[in-house]
VEXDREN-2710 file (C-alpha; in Angstrom, 1 decimal):
% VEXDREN-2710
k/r/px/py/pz
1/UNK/-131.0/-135.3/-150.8
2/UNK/-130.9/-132.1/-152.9
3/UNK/-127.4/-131.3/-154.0
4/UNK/-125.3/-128.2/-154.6
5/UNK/-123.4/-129.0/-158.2
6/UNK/-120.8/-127.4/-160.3
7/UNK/-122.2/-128.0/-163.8
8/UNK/-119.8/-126.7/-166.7
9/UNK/-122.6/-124.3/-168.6
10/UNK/-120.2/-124.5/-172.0
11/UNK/-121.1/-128.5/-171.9
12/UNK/-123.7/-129.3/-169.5
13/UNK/-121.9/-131.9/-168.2
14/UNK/-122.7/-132.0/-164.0
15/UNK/-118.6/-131.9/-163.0
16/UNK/-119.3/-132.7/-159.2
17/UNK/-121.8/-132.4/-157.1
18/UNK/-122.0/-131.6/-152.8
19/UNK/-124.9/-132.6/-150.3
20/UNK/-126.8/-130.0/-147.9
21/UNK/-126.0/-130.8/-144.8
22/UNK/-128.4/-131.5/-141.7
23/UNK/-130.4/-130.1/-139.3
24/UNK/-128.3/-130.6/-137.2
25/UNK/-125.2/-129.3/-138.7
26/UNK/-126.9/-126.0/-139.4
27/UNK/-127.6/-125.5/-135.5
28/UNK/-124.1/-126.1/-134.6
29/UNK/-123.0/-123.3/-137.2
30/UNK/-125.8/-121.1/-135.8
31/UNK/-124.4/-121.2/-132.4
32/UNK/-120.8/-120.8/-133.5
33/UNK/-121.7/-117.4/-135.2
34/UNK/-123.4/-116.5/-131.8
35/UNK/-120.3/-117.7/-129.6
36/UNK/-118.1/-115.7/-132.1
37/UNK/-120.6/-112.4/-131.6
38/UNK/-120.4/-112.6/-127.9
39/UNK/-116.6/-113.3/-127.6
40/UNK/-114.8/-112.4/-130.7
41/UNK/-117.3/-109.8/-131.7
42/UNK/-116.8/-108.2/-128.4
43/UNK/-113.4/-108.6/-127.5
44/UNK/-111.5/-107.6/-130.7
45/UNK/-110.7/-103.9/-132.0
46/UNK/-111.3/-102.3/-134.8
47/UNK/-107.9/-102.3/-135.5
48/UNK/-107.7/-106.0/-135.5
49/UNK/-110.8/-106.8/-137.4
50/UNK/-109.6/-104.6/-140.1
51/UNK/-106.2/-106.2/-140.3
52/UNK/-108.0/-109.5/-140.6
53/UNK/-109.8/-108.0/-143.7
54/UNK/-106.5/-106.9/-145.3
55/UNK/-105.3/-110.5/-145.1
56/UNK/-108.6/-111.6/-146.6
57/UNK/-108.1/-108.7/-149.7
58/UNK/-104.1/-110.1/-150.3
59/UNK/-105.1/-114.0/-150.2
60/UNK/-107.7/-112.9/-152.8
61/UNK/-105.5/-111.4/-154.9
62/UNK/-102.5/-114.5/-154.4
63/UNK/-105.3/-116.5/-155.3
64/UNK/-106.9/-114.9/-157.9
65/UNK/-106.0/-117.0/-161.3
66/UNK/-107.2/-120.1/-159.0
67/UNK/-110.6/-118.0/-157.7
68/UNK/-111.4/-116.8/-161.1
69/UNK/-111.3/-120.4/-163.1
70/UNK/-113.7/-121.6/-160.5
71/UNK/-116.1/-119.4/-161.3
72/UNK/-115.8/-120.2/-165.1
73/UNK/-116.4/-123.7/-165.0
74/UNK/-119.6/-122.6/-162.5
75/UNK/-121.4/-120.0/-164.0
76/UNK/-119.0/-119.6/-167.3
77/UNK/-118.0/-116.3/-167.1
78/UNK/-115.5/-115.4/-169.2
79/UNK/-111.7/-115.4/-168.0
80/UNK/-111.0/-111.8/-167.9
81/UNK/-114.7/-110.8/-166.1
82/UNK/-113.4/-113.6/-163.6
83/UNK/-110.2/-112.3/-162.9
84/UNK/-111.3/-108.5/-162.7
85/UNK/-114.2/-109.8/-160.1
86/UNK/-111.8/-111.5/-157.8
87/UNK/-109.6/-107.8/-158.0
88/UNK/-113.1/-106.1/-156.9
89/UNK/-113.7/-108.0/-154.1
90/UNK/-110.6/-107.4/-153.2
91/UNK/-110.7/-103.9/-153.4
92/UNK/-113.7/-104.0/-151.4
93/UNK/-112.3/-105.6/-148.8
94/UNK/-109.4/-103.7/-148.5
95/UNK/-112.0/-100.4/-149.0
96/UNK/-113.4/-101.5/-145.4
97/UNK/-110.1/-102.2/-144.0
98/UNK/-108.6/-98.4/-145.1
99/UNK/-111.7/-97.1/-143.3
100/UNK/-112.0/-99.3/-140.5
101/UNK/-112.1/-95.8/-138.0
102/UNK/-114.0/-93.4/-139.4
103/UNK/-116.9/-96.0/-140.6
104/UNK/-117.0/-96.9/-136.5
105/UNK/-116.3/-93.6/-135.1
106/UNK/-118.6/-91.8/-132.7
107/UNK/-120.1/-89.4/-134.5
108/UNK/-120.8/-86.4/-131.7
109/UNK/-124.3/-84.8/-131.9
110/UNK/-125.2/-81.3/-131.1
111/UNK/-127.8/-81.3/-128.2
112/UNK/-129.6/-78.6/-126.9
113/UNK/-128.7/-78.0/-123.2
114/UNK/-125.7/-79.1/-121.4
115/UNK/-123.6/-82.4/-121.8
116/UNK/-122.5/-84.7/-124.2
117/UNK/-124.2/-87.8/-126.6
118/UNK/-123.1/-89.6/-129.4
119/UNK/-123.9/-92.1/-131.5
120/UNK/-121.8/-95.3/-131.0
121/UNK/-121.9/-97.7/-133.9
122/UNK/-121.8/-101.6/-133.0
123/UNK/-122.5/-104.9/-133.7
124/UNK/-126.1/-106.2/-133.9
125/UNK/-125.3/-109.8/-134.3
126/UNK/-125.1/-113.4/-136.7
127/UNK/-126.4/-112.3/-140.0
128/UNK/-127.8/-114.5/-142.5
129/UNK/-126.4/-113.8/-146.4
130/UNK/-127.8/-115.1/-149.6
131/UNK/-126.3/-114.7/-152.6
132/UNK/-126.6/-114.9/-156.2
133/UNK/-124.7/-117.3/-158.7
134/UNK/-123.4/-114.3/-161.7
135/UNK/-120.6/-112.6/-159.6
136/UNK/-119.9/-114.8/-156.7
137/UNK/-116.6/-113.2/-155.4
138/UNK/-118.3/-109.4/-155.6
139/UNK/-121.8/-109.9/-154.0
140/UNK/-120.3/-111.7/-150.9
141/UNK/-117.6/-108.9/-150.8
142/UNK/-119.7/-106.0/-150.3
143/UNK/-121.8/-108.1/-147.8
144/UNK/-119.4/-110.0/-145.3
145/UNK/-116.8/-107.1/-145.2
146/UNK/-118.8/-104.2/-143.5
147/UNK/-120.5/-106.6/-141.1
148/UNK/-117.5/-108.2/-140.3
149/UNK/-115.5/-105.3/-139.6
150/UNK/-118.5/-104.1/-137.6
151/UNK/-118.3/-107.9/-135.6
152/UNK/-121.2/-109.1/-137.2
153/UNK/-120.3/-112.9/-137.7
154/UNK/-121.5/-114.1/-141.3
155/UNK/-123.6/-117.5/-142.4
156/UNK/-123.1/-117.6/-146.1
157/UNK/-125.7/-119.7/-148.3
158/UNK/-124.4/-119.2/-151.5
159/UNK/-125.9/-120.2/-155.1
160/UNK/-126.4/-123.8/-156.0
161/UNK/-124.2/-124.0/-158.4
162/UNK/-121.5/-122.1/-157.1
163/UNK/-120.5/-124.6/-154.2
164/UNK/-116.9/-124.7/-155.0
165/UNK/-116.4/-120.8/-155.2
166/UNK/-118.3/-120.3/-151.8
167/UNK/-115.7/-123.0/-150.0
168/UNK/-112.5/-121.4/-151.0
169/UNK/-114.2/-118.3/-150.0
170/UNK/-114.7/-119.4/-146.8
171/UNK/-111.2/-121.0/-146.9
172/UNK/-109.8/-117.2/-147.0
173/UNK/-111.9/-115.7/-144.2
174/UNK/-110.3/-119.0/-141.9
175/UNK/-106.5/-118.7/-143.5
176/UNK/-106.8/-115.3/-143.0
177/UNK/-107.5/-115.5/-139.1
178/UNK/-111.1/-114.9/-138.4
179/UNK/-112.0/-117.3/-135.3
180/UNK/-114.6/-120.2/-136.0
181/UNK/-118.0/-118.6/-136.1
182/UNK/-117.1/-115.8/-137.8
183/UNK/-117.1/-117.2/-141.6
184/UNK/-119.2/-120.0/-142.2
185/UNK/-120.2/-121.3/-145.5
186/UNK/-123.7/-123.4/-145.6
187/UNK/-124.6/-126.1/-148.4
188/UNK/-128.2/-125.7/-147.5
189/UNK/-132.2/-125.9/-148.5
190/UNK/-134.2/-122.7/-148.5
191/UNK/-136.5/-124.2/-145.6
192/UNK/-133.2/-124.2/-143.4
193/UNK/-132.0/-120.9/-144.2
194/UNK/-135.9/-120.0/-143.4
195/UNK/-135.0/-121.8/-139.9
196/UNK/-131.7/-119.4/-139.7
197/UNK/-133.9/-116.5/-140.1
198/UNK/-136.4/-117.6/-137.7
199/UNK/-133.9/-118.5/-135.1
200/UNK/-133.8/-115.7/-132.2
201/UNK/-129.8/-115.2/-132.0
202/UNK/-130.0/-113.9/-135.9
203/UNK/-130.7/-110.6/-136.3
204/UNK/-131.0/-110.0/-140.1
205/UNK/-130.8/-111.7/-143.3
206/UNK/-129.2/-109.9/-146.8
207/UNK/-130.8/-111.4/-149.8
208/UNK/-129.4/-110.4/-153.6
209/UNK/-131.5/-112.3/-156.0
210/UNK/-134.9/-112.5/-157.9
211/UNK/-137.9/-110.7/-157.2
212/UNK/-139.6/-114.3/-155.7
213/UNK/-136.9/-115.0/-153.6
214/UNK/-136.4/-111.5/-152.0
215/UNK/-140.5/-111.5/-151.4
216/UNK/-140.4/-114.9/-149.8
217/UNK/-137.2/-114.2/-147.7
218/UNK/-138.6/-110.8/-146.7
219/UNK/-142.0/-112.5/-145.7
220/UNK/-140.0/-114.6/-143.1
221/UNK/-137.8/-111.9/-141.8
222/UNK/-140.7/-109.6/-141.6
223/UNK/-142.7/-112.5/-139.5
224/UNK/-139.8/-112.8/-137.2
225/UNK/-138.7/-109.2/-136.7
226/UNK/-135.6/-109.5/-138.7
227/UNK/-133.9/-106.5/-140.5
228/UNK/-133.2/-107.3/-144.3
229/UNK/-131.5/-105.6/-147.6
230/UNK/-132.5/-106.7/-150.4
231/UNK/-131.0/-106.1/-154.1
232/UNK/-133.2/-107.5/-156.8
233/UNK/-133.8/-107.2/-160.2
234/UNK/-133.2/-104.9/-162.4
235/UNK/-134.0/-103.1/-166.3
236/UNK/-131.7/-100.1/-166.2
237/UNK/-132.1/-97.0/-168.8
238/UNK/-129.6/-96.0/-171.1
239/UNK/-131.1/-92.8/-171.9
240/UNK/-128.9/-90.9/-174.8
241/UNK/-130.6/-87.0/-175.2
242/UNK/-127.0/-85.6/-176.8
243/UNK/-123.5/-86.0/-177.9
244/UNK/-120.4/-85.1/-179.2
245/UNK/-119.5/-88.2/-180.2
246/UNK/-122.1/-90.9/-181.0
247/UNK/-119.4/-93.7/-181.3
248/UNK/-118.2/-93.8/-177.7
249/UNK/-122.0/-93.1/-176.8
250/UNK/-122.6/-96.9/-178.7
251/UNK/-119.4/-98.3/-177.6
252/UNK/-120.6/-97.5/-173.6
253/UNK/-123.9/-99.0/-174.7
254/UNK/-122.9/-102.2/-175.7
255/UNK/-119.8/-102.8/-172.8
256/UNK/-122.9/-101.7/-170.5
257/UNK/-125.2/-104.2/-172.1
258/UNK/-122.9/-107.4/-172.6
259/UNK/-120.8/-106.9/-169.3
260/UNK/-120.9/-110.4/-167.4
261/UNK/-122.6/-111.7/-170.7
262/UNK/-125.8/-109.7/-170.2
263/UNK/-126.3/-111.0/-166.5
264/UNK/-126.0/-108.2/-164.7
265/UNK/-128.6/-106.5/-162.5
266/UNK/-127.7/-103.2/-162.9
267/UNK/-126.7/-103.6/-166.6
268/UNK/-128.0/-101.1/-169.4
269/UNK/-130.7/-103.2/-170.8
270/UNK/-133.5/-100.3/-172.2
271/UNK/-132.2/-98.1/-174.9
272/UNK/-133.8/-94.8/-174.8
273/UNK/-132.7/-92.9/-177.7
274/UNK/-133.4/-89.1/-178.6
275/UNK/-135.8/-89.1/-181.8
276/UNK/-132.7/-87.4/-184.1
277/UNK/-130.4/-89.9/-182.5
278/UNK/-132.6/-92.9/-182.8
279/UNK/-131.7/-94.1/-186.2
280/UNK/-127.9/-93.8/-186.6
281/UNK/-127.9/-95.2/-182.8
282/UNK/-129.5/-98.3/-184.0
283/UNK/-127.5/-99.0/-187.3
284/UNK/-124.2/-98.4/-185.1
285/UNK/-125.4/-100.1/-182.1
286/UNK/-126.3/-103.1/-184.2
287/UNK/-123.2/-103.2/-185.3
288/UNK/-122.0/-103.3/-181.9
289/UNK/-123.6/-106.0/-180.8
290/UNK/-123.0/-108.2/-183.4
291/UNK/-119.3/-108.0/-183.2
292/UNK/-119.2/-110.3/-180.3
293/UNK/-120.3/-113.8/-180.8
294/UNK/-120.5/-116.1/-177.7
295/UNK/-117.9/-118.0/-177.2
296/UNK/-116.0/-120.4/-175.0
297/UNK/-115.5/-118.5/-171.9
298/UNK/-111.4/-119.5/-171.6
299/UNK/-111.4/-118.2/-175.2
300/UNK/-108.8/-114.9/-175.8
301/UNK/-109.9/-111.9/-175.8
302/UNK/-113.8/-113.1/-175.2
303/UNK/-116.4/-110.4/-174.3
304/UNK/-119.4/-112.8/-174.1
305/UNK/-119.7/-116.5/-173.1
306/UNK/-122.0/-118.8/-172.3
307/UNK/-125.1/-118.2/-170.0
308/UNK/-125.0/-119.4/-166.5
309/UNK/-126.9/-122.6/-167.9
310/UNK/-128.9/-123.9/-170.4
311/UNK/-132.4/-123.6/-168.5
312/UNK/-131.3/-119.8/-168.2
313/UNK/-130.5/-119.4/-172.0
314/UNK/-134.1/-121.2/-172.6
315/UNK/-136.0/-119.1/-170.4
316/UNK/-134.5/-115.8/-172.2
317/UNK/-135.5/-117.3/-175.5
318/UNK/-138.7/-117.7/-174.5
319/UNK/-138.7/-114.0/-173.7
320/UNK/-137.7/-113.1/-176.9
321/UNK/-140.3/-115.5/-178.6
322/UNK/-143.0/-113.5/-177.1
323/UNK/-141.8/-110.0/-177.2
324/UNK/-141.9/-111.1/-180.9
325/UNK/-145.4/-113.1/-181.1
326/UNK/-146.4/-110.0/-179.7
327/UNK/-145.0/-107.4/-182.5
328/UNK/-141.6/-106.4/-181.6
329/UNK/-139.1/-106.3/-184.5
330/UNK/-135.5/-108.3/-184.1
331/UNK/-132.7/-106.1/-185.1
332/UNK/-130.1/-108.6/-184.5
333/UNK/-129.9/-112.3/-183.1
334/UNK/-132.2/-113.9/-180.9
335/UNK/-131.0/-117.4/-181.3
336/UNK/-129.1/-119.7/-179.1
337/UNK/-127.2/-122.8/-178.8
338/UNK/-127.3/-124.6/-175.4
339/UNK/-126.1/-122.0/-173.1
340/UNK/-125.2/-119.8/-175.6
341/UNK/-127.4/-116.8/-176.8
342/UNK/-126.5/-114.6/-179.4
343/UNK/-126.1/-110.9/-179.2
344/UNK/-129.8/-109.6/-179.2
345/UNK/-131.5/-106.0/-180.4
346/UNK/-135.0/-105.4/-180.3
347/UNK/-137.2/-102.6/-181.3
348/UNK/-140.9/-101.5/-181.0
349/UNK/-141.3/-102.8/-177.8
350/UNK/-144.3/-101.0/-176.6
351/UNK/-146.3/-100.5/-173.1
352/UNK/-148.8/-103.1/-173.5
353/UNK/-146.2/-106.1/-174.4
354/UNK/-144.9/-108.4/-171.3
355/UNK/-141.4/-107.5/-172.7
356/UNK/-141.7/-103.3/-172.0
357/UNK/-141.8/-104.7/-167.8
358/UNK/-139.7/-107.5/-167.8
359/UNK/-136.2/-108.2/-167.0
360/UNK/-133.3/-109.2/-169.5
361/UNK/-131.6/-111.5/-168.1
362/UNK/-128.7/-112.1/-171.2
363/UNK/-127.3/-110.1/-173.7
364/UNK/-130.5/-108.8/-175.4
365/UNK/-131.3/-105.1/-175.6
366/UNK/-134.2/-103.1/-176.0
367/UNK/-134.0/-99.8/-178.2
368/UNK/-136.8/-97.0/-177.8
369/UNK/-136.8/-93.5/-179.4
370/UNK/-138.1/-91.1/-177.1
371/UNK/-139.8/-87.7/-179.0
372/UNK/-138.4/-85.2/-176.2
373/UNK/-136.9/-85.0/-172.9
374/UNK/-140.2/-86.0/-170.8
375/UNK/-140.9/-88.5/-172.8
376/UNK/-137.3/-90.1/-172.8
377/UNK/-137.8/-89.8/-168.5
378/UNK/-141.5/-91.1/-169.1
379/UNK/-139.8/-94.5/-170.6
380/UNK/-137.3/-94.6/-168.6
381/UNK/-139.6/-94.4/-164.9
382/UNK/-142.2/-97.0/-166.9
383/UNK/-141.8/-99.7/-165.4
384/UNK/-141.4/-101.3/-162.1
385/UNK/-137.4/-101.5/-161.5
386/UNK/-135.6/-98.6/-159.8
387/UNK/-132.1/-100.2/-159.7
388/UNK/-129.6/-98.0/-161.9
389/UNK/-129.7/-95.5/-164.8
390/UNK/-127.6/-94.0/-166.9
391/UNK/-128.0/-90.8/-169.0
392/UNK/-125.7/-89.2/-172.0
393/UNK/-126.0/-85.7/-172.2
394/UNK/-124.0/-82.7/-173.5
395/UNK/-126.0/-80.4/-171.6
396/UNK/-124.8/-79.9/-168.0
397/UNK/-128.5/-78.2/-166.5
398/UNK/-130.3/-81.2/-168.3
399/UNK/-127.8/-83.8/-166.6
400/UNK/-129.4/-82.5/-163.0
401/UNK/-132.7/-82.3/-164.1
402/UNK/-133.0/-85.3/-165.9
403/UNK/-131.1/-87.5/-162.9
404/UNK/-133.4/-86.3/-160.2
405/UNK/-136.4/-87.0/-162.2
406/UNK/-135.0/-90.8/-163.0
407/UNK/-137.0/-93.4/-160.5
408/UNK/-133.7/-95.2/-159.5
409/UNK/-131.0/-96.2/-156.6
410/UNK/-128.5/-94.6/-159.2
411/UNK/-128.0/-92.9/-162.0
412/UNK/-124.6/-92.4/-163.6
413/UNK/-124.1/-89.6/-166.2
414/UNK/-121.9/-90.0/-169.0
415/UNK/-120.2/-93.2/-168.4
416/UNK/-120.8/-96.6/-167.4
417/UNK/-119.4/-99.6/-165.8
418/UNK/-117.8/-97.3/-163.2
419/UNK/-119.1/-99.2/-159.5
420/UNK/-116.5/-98.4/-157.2
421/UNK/-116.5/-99.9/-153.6
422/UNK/-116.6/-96.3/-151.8
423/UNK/-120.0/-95.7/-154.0
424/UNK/-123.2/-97.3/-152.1
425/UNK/-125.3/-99.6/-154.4
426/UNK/-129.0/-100.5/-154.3
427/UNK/-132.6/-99.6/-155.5
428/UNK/-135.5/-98.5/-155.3
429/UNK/-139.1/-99.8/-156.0
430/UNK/-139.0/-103.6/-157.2
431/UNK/-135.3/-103.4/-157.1
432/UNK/-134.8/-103.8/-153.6
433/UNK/-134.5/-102.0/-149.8
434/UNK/-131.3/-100.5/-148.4
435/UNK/-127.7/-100.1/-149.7
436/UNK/-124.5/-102.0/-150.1
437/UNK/-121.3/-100.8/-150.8
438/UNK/-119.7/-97.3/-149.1
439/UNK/-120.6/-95.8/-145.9
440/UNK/-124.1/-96.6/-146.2
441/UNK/-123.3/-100.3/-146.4
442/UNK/-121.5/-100.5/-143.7
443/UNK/-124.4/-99.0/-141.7
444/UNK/-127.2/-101.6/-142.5
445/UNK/-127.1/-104.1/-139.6
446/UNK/-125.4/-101.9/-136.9
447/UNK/-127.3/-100.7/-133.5
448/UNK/-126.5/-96.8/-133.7
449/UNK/-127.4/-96.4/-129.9
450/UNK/-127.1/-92.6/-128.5
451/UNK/-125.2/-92.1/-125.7
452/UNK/-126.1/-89.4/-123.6
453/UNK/-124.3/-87.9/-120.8
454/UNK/-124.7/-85.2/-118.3
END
């Protein structure tokens, strides 16, 4: 039977390992969630389902040292990402709670002629939530707490080898007071959770992961009818036109690029550099970089650890291998040990190389100089990700222009690293369908049915 394992990425040593469960077991947690949407779901206020979040966000936050060092030991992030992600979540949670009303008030229309109507926000039903391995507290944060303040009960598949993380989350959501059904985390195959999606009393599926597994999971849900978000990869533009100061420009550069050891989806990973930038970017950037080895994630002060395992470290350094074999120049690094890949800088990546399309999934970096404007933009919108952007600029008309030009979900002017719950997250393009996070996350799987009186 395949297993879900908690393998120690610093060693490689398999730590423990957990079985899927059956068939069977999977079609008794499919009909909890629907008991829990047609009694819970329809029984409970607002009110009540928010103060059941608030309990959620404080038992994350008692538990946060404990939270954070299982996440180390599953996908070896280092101490301080951990802890901050556990906060997050937390704050995301609580971000739902504080809003509870005004996310699920009736929001009055005006109708020509006499009468009333409104749209009245409620719950669709059991969703189906898969989620990724590199920030395992965040990613089922900004799913499960909108749909369960909205009712929706959650069926959580989490990573493979993030089993241990996904059972004290669900530990929370059932110490905190949701009612069985509501919560339930699901050791299984992708064939059952293709079975969940199928299954007529589940209404949607929310998928963040690779291109591959959002196509296949969006085949099914499309076959079946199901609504689905989807937040996928991602190669996001650092585009820098101006500044004032060029060393905070390359110090948000490198925090953007090695945040969660380069595993990020919306992480800076393409450089675009203004032509009279280009060169005193690169030789400070460089720098950058190289000042943070990878180390032992439990390590002080460490910025960069391990990746989350050896087979992903491999794959990246065959990425590198080839952008290489096929002429682009290493700045800085490109070697590894085990799970451990050094801080990486390429240049002369150019449009007919595999590497000016693909993904980055580690701390390697791609520079660019861009002659102008358009052609910093033209970079930027070349390939076939739309997650997030980010543009430095001095000049306040070019900020505008340039951001509604950029092909992407977001785009964040002069600053990184700044996600907030209230700010809705998702892309565009190969990057994925609908939001998460904010108002518009909460108003994915919901049935806005009009009300219309005389």
């Amino acid at each position: 039977m395949a297993v879900y394992s908690v393998t120690d990425p610093s060693t490689g040593t398999e730590l423990r390992t957990y079985d899927e469960i059956t068939d069977a077991q999977v079609g008794e947690a499919v009909a909890a969630a629907d008991a829990a949407f047609r009694g819970w779901s329809r029984t409970s206020t607002v009110g009540e389902r928010a103060a059941l979040l608030r309990e959620v966000a404080r038992l994350h936050r008692e538990r946060r040292e404990e939270l954070a060092r299982l996440i180390v030991s599953e996908m070896g992030k280092v101490l301080e990402g951990a802890l901050g992600e556990v906060d997050f979540a937390a704050d995301i949670i609580e971000y739902y709670a504080d809003n509870a009303e005004e996310i699920l008030r009736d929001q009055q229309l005006a109708i020509q002629g006499d009468g009333t109507a409104v749209i009245r926000r409620s719950a669709l039903g059991p969703l189906l939530g898969i989620m990724p391995w590199n920030f395992p507290y965040y990613q089922v944060a900004r799913f499960a707490a909108p749909n369960l303040l909205i009712g929706n009960p959650i069926l959580l598949k989490h990573a493979r080898q993030c089993p241990e993380s996904a059972a004290a989350i669900e530990q929370i959501f059932h110490d905190a007071g949701f009612p069985a059904g509501a919560y339930t985390n699901l050791y299984i195959s992708n064939d059952q959770a293709a079975d969940i999606i199928a299954d007529p009393r589940v209404q949607g599926v929310s998928l963040t992961g690779s291109e591959r597994a959002g196509s296949s999971v969006a085949e099914v849900a499309g076959r079946h009818l199901k609504k689905v978000v989807l937040e996928l990869g991602g190669s996001d533009p650092f585009i820098l036109l101006s500044t004032t100061d060029l060393d905070a420009a390359v110090q948000s550069a490198v925090d953007a690029r090695l945040d969660n050891s380069g595993q990020s989806c919306n992480g800076a990973k393409r450089f675009i550099i203004a032509d009279d930038l280009y060169e005193e970017f690169l030789a400070k950037f460089v720098a950058g970089m190289g000042a943070h080895a990878a180390v032992e994630p439990l390590a002080d002060d460490a910025v960069l650890g391990p990746l989350s395992s050896e087979g992903a470290a491999e794959a990246l350094e065959k990425q590198v291998a080839t952008a290489i074999a096929d002429g682009a120049t290493v700045a800085l690094g490109g070697g590894r040990r085990g799970a451990f890949f050094e801080p990486t800088v390429l240049t002369g990546v150019t449009e007919d190389m595999a590497a000016w399309g693909e993904e980055f999934f580690g701390p390697v970096a791609a520079v660019y100089r861009a002659a102008d404007e358009a052609d910093a933009v033209r970079i930027a919108n070349g390939t076939g990700f739309g997650l997030g952007s980010y543009l430095f600029t001095t000049d306040p008309a070019q900020a505008e222009r340039v951001a509604d030009l950029i092909e992407a979900g977001m785009v964040y002017v002069n600053l990184v690293l700044a996600d907030s719950p209230e700010l809705p997250f998702g892309g565009v393009k190969r990057s994925g369908i609908g939001r998460e996070l904010g108002f518009l996350g909460a108003d994915e799987f919901v049935n806005k049915k009009l009300i219309r009186k005389a």
